[in-house]
C-alpha positions as CSV (number, residue, x, y, z in Angstrom):
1,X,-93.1,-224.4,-230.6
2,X,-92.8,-223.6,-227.0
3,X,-91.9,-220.1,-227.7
4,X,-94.7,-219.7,-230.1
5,X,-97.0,-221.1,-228.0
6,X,-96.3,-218.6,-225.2
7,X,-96.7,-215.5,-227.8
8,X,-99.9,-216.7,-228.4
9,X,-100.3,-217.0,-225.0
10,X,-99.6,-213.6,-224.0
11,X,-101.4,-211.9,-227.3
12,X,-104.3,-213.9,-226.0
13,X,-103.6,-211.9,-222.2
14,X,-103.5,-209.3,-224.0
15,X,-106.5,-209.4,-226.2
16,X,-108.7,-209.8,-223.0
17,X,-107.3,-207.2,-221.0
18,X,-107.7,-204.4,-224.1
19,X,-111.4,-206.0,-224.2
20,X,-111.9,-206.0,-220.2
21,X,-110.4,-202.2,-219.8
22,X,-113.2,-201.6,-223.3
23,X,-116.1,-203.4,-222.0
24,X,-115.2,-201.5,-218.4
25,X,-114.9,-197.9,-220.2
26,X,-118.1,-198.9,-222.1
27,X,-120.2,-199.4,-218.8
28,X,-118.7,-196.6,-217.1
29,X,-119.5,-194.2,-220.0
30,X,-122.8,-195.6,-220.1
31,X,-123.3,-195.4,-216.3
32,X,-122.5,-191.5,-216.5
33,X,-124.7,-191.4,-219.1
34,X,-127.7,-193.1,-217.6
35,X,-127.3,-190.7,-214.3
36,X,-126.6,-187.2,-216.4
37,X,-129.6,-188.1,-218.3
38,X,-131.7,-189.0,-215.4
39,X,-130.2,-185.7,-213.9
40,X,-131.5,-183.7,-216.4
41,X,-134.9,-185.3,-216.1
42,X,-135.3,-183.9,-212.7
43,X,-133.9,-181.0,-213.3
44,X,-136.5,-180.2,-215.7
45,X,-139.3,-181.5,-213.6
46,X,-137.9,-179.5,-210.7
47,X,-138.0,-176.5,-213.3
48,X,-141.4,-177.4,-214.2
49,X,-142.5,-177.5,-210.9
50,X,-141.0,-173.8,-209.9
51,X,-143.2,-172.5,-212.7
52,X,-146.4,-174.8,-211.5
53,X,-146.1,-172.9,-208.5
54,X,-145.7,-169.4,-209.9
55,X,-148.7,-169.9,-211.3
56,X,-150.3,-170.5,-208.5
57,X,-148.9,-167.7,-206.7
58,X,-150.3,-165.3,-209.7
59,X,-153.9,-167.2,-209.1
60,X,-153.9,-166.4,-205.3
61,X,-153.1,-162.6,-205.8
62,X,-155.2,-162.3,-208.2
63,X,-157.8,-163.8,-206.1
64,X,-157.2,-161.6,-203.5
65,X,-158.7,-157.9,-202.8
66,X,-156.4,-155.7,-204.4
67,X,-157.3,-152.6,-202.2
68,X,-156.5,-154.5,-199.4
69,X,-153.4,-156.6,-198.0
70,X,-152.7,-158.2,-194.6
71,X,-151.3,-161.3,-192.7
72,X,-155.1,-162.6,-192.5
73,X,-155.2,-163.4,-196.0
74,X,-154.5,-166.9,-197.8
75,X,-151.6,-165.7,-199.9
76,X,-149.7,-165.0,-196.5
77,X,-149.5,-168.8,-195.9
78,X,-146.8,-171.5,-196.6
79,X,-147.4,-174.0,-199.2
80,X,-146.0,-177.3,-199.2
81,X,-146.9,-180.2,-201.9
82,X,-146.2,-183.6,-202.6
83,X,-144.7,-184.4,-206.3
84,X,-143.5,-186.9,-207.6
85,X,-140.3,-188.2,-206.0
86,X,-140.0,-185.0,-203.8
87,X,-141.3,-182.0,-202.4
88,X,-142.5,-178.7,-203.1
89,X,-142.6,-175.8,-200.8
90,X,-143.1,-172.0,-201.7
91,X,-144.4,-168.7,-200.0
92,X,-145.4,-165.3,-200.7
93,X,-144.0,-162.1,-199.4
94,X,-145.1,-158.6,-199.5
95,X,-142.0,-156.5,-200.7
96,X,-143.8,-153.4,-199.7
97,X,-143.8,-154.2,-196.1
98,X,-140.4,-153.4,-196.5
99,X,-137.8,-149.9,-196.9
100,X,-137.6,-149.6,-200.7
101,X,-134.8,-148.6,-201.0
102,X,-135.0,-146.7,-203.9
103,X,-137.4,-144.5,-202.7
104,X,-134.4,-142.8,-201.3
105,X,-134.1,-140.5,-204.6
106,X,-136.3,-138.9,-206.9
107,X,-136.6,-139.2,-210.5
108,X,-134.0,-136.6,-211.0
109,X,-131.8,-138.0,-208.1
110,X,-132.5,-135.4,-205.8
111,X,-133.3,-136.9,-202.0
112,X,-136.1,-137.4,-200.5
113,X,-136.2,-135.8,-197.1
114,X,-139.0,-138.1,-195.6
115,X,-137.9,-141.5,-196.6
116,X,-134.1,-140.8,-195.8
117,X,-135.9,-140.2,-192.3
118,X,-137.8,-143.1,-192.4
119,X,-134.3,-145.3,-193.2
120,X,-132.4,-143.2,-190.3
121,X,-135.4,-144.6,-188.2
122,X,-134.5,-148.0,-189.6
123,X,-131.5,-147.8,-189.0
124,X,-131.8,-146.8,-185.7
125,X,-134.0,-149.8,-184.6
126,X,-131.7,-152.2,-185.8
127,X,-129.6,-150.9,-183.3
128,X,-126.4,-149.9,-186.1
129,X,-124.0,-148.0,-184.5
130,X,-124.4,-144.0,-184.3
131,X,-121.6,-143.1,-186.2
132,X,-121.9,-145.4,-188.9
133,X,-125.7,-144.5,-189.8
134,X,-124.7,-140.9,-191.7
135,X,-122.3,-142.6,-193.3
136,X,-124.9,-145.4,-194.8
137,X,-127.7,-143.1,-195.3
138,X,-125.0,-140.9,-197.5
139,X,-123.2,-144.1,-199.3
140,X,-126.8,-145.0,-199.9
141,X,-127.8,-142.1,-201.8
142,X,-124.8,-141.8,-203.5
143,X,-125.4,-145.4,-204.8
144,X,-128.2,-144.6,-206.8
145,X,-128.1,-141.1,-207.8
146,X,-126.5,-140.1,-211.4
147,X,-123.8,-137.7,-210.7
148,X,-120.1,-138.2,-209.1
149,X,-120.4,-136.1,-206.5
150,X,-120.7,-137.0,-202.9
151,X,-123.8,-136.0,-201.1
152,X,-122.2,-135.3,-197.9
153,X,-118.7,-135.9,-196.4
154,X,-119.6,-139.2,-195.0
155,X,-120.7,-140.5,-198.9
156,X,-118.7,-142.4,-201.1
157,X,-118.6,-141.8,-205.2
158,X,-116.3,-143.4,-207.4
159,X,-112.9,-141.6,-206.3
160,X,-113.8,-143.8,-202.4
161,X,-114.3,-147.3,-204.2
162,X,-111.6,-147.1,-207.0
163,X,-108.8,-145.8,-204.6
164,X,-109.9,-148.7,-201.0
165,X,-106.7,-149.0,-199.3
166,X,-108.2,-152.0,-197.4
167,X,-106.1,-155.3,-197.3
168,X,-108.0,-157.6,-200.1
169,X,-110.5,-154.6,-201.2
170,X,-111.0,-154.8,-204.7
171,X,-112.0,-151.0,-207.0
172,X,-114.9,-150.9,-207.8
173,X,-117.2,-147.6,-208.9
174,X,-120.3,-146.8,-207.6
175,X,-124.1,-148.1,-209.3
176,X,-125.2,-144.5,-209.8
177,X,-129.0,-145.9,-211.3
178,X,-131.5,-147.7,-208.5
179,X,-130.5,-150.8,-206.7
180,X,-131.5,-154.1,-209.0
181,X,-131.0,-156.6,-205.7
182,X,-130.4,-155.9,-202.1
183,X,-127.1,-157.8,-202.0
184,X,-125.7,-154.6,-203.8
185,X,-125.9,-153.2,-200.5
186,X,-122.7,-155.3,-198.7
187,X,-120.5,-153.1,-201.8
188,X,-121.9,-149.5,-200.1
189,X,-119.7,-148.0,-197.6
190,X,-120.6,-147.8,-194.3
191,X,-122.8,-151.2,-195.2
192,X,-119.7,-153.6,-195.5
193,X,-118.8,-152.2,-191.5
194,X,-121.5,-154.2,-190.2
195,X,-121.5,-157.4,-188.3
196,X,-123.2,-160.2,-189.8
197,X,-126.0,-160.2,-188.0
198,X,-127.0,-156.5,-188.2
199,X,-126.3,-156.5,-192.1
200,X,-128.6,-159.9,-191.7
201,X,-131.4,-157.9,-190.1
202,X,-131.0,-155.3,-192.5
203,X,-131.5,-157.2,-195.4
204,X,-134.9,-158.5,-193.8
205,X,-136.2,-155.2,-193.8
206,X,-135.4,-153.5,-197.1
207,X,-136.6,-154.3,-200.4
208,X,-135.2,-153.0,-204.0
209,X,-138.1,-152.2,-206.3
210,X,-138.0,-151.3,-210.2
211,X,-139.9,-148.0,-209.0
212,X,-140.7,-145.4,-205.9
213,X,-143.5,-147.6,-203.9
214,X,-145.3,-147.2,-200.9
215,X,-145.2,-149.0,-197.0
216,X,-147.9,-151.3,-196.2
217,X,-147.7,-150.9,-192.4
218,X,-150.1,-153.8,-192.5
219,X,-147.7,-156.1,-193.7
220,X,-144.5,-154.3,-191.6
221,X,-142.2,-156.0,-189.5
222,X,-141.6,-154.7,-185.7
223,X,-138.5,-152.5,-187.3
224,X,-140.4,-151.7,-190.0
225,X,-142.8,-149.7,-188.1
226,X,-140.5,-148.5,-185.9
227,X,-139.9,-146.0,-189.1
228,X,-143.3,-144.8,-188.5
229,X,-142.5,-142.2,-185.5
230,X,-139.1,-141.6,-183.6
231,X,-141.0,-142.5,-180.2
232,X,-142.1,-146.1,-181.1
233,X,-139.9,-148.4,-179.5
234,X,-139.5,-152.1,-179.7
235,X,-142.9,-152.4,-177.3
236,X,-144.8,-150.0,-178.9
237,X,-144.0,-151.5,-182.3
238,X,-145.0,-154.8,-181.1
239,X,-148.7,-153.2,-180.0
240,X,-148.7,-151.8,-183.3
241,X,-147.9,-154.8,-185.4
242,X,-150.4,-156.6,-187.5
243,X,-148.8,-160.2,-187.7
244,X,-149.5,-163.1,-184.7
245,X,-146.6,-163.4,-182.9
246,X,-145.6,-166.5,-184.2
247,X,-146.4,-165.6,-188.0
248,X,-144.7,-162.5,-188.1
249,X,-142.2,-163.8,-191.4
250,X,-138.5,-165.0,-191.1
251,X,-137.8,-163.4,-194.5
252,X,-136.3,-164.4,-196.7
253,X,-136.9,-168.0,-195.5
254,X,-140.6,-169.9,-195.3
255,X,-142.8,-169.6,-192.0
256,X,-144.3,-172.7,-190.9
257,X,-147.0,-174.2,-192.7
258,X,-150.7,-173.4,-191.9
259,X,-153.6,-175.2,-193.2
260,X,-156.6,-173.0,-191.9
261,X,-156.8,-170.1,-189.7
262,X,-157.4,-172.9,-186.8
263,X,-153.8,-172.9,-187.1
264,X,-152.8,-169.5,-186.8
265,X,-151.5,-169.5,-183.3
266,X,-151.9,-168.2,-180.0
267,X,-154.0,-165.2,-180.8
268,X,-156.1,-164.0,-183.6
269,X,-154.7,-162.1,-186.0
270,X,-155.1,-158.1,-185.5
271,X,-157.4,-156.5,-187.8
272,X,-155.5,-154.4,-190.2
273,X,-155.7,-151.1,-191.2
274,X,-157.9,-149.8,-193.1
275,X,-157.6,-146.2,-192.9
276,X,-155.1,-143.5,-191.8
277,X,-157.1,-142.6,-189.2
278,X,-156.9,-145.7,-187.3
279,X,-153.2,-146.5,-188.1
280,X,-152.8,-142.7,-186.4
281,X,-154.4,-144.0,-183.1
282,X,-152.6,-147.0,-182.6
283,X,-149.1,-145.1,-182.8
284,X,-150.4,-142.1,-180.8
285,X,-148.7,-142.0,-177.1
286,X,-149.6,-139.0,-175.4
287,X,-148.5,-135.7,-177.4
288,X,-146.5,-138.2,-179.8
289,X,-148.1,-139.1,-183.1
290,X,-147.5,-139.9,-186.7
291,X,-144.6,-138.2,-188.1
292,X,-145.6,-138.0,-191.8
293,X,-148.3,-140.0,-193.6
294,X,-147.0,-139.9,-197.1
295,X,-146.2,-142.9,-198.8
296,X,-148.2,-145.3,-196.4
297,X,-150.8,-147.4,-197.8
298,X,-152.8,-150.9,-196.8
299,X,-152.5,-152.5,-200.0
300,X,-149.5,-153.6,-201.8
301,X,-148.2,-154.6,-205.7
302,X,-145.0,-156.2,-205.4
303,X,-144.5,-159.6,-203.7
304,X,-141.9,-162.4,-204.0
305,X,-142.4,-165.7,-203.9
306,X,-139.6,-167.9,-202.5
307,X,-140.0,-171.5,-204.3
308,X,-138.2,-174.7,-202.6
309,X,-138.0,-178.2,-204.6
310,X,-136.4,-181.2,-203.5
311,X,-136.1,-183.9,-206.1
312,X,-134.2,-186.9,-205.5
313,X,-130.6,-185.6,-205.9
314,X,-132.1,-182.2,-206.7
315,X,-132.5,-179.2,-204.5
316,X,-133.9,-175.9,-206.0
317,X,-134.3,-172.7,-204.2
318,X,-135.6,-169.5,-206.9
319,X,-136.8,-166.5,-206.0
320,X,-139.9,-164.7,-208.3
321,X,-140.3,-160.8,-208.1
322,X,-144.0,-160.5,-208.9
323,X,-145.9,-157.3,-209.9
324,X,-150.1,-156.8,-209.4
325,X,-151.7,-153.8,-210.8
326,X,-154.8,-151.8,-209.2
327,X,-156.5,-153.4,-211.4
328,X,-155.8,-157.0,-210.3
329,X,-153.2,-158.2,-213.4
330,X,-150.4,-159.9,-212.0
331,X,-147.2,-160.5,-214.0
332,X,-143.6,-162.2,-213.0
333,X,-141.3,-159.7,-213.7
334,X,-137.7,-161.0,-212.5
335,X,-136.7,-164.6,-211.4
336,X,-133.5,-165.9,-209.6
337,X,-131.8,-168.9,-208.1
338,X,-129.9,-169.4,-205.5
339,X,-129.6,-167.7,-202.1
340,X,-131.6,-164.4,-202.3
């Protein structure tokens, strides 16, 4: 009986243990499934939100003059919202203010003598070593044109990136169509050479459009319109500049927020240009002037918004490539996640 007795005993044990480790699974799994679940919630709400502000960045531009774009105007300014449970913060920025990058090439990959000017300028400002510069502008052009063949001695084709000798390269072949995203530009040779900061000021000032664009000076960074002339230096550029000195963007991250042009700083914001003729006597100095006017305008068509949401555990960054005809349509043509 005693022997029985402790069987039953320890089937008993038993019995509760199988339906402690059960009942312990069961909560667990149900746990997990109650925070997945409320995971995807706000991950859909933060998705909804990133389109909720889309739309209103496709509202402001096409509020806004079309024949006319500069930092005084409402879609330069930060946005930040309260939603439910978090926060929404997104900006607008004019990719035309900006090197395009592929304006570097024509149509039928041929170069184009004034812009791979305008990039050696560039280039210049951001203070890149001398030797290094022939071998980007080349690399560069070599990126995006169609054929195999080197454009100079300093470019690089396939034959450079399939044979690297470098310790942990990998082969890779060249793009040979127009960039897609400036972070193709750390695979170019003469590019990956860079220090991280220079390749991070770099990145600030080119842009990689679906098509051959102009250069708002209006909207320009100080390097940016040091491309203008090979006599404007950093102090001339900074005369020439449109944006209040502390507005001019920290691209690709948000400025600060402003909530009405009380706000905008310690000076009033320079009256743009409106013509070529004024934009040619603000960089004249003495018997130095404009080097070449084509491809500068005062009004712009592509902009990017950048798009923050926090939502409790949730933290979204995307990036929106947006697109505004002469005639005032706007349309989102691209969007990604992530760092830009």
């Amino acid at each position: 009986m005693r022997r029985q007795a402790g069987v039953a005993i320890i089937t008993v044990l038993l019995m509760i243990a199988l339906a402690t480790i059960a009942a312990v699974s069961m909560a667990k799994r149900q746990y997990l499934d109650v925070r997945r679940t409320g995971a995807r919630e706000m991950l859909a709400q933060a998705s909804q939100a990133l389109l909720a502000a889309e739309d209103l960045a496709v509202m402001a531009l096409r509020l806004d003059d079309a024949k006319m774009d500069s930092p005084d105007e409402d879609w330069t300014r930060t946005v930040s919202a309260p939603v439910a449970g978090g926060l929404i913060t997104g900006c607008l920025f004019d990719l035309q203010g900006r090197f395009n990058l592929n304006n570097l090439v024509d149509k039928e990959s041929r170069p184009i003598q004034d812009e791979v000017d305008r990039f050696e300028l560039l280039l210049n400002a951001l203070g890149v070593e001398s030797n290094l510069i022939p071998k980007i502008i080349a690399s560069t052009i070599d990126w995006i044109d169609k054929d195999i063949n080197p454009y100079s001695p300093d470019g690089a084709e396939d034959d450079y990136y399939m044979n690297q000798t470098n310790e942990g390269a990998l082969a890779y072949r060249a793009a040979n169509r127009p960039f897609l995203s400036v972070s193709e530009l750390r695979m170019v040779n003469g590019v990956n050479e860079l220090d991280g900061e220079t390749y991070t000021q770099l990145e600030r000032n080119v842009s990689a459009l679906p098509e051959q664009t102009g250069f708002n000076v209006n909207t320009a960074t100080v390097e940016g319109l040091r491309m203008l002339a090979a006599h404007i230096d950093q102090e001339k550029a900074e005369e020439i500049l449109r944006w209040p000195e502390d507005r001019v963007p920290k691209y690709p991250a948000c400025g600060d927020i402003i909530l009405d042009d009380t706000d905008v700083g310690a000076g009033e914001v320079p009256a743009p240009f409106d013509t070529m003729d004024t934009l040619k006597n603000a960089v004249k100095e003495g018997n130095n002037v404009l080097q070449n006017e084509t491809g500068i305008v005062f009004a712009s068509e592509y902009f990017q918004l950048r798009t923050d949401v926090a939502l409790g555990s949730v933290q979204l960054t995307q990036f929106s490539l947006l697109h505004r005809s002469a005639e005032g349509k706007v349309q989102v043509l691209s969007r990604a996640r992530g760092e830009y």
